[in-house]
C-alpha positions in Angstrom: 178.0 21.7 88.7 175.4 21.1 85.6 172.5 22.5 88.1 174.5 25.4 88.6 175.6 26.3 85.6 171.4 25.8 84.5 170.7 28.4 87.2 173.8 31.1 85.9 171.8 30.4 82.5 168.6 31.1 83.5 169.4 33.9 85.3 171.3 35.8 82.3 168.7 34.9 80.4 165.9 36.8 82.4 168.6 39.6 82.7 169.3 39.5 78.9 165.3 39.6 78.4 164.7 42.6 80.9 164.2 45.5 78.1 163.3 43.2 75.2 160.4 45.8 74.0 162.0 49.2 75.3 164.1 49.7 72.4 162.6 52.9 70.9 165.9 55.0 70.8 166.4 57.4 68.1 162.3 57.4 67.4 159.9 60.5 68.3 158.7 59.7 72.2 155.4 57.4 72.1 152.0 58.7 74.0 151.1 58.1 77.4 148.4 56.0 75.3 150.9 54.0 73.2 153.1 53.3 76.3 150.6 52.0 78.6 149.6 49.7 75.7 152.7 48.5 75.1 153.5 48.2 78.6 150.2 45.7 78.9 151.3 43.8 75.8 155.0 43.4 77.3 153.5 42.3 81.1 151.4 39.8 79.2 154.2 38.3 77.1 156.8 38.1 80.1 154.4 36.6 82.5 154.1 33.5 79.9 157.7 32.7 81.1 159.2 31.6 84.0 162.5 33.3 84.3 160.8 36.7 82.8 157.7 37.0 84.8 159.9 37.9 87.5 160.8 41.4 85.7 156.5 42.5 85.9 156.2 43.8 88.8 159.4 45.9 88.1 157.7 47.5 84.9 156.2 50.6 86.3 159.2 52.1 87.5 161.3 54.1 85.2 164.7 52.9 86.2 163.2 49.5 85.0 162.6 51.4 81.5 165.8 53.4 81.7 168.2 50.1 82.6 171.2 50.4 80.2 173.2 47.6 78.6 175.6 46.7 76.3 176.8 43.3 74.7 180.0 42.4 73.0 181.5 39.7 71.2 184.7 38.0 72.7 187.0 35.9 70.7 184.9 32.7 72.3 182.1 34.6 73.7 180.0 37.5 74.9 180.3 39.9 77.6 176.6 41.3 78.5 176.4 44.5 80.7 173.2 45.9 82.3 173.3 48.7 84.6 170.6 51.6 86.1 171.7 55.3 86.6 169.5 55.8 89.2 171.6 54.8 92.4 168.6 55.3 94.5 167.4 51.9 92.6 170.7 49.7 92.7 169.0 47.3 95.9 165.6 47.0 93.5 167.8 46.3 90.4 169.7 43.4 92.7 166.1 42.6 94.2 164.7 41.9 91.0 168.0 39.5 89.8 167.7 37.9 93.1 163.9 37.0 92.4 164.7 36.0 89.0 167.7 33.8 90.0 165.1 32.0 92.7 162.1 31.2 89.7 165.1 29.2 87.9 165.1 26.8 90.7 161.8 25.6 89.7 162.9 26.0 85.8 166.0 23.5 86.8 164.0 20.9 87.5 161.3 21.1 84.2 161.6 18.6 81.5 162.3 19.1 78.0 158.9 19.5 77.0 157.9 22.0 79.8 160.9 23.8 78.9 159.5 24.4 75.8 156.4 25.5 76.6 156.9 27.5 80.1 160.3 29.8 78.5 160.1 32.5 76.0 162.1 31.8 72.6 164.9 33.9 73.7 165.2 31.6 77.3 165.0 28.5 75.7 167.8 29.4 73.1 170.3 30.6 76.2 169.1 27.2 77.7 170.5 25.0 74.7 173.8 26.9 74.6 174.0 25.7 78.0 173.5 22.6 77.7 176.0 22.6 74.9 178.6 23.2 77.8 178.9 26.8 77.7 180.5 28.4 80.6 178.2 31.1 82.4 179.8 33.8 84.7 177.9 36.5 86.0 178.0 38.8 89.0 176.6 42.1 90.5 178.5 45.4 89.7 177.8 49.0 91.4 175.2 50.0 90.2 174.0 46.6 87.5 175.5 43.2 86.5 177.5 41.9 84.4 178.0 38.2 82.4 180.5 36.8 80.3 179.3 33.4 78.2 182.0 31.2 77.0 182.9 27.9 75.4 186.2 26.5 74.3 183.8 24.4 71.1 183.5 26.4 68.0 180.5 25.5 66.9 179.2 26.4 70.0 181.5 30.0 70.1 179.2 30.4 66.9 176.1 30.3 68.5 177.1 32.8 71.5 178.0 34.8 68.7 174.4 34.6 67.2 173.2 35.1 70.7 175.1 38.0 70.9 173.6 39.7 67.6 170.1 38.7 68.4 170.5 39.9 71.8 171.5 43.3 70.6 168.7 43.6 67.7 166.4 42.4 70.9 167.6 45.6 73.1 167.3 47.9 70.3 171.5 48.6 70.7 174.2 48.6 67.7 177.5 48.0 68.4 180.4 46.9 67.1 182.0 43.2 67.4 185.5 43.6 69.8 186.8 40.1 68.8 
């Protein structure tokens, strides 16, 4: 049960991670130049990690840019959704998960200290939630996916909650709090 509630962890985390830089809403469109600099900068950073490298290859697609999400607070939780409007892309969108959910297999079985140094910041805090005894369920929708994070502790409701603003402010969204 704890490696597979690791492996639901790891997964949302590489989902939650999938447009960390491609929050430029509401700004004036970049260059071609800026973009593909950017891009480079991004590929670079993700490939450090082992749940996010799984996401490079994807980055030169636009449905990759265009992926859509939204994250909410719940009374004692979040709800995290991430979906493409380009149908023709669904199976790619579910490819990439798939590939994602497949490097946390090798992440499961990391110590501590690689842990540290083989996730990104934002993995290794969806990590420790986890292994707070947060519950992880996540599944494949129509056209994206969808996770709901849990925990009947408080303190530990706190930090999904945390999560849950940081993840927003990381995906360039603003919404409101539904709890």
């Amino acid at each position: 049960m704890h490696k597979a509630r690791i492996a639901v962890i790891l997964f949302l985390i590489g989902i939650l991670a999938l447009p960390i830089w491609a929050g430029e809403t509401g700004k004036a469109p970049m260059s071609k130049e800026k973009m593909a600099e950017m891009k480079m900068q991004m590929k670079g950073e993700f490939s450090k990690c082992q749940v996010c490298k799984a996401m490079v290859p994807y980055m030169e697609t636009e449905w990759w840019w265009g992926t859509n999400h939204e994250v909410y607070d719940l009374k004692n939780g979040m709800v995290v959704m991430h979906w493409i409007a380009d149908n023709n892309n669904v199976g790619n969108f579910h490819k990439m998960c798939g590939e994602m959910k497949t490097a946390q297999g090798e992440v499961m079985k990391m110590s501590q200290a690689n842990l540290q140094t083989k996730l990104c910041q934002h993995c290794q805090n969806m990590a420790a939630i986890g292994k707070e005894g947060a519950n992880f369920e996540g599944f494949e929708t129509k056209n994206g996916n969808m996770w709901i994070v849990t925990s009947d502790k408080p303190e530990t409701v706190n930090k999904i909650h945390t999560m849950a603003g940081e993840t927003r402010q990381m995906l360039g969204i603003s919404q409101e709090k539904t709890n």
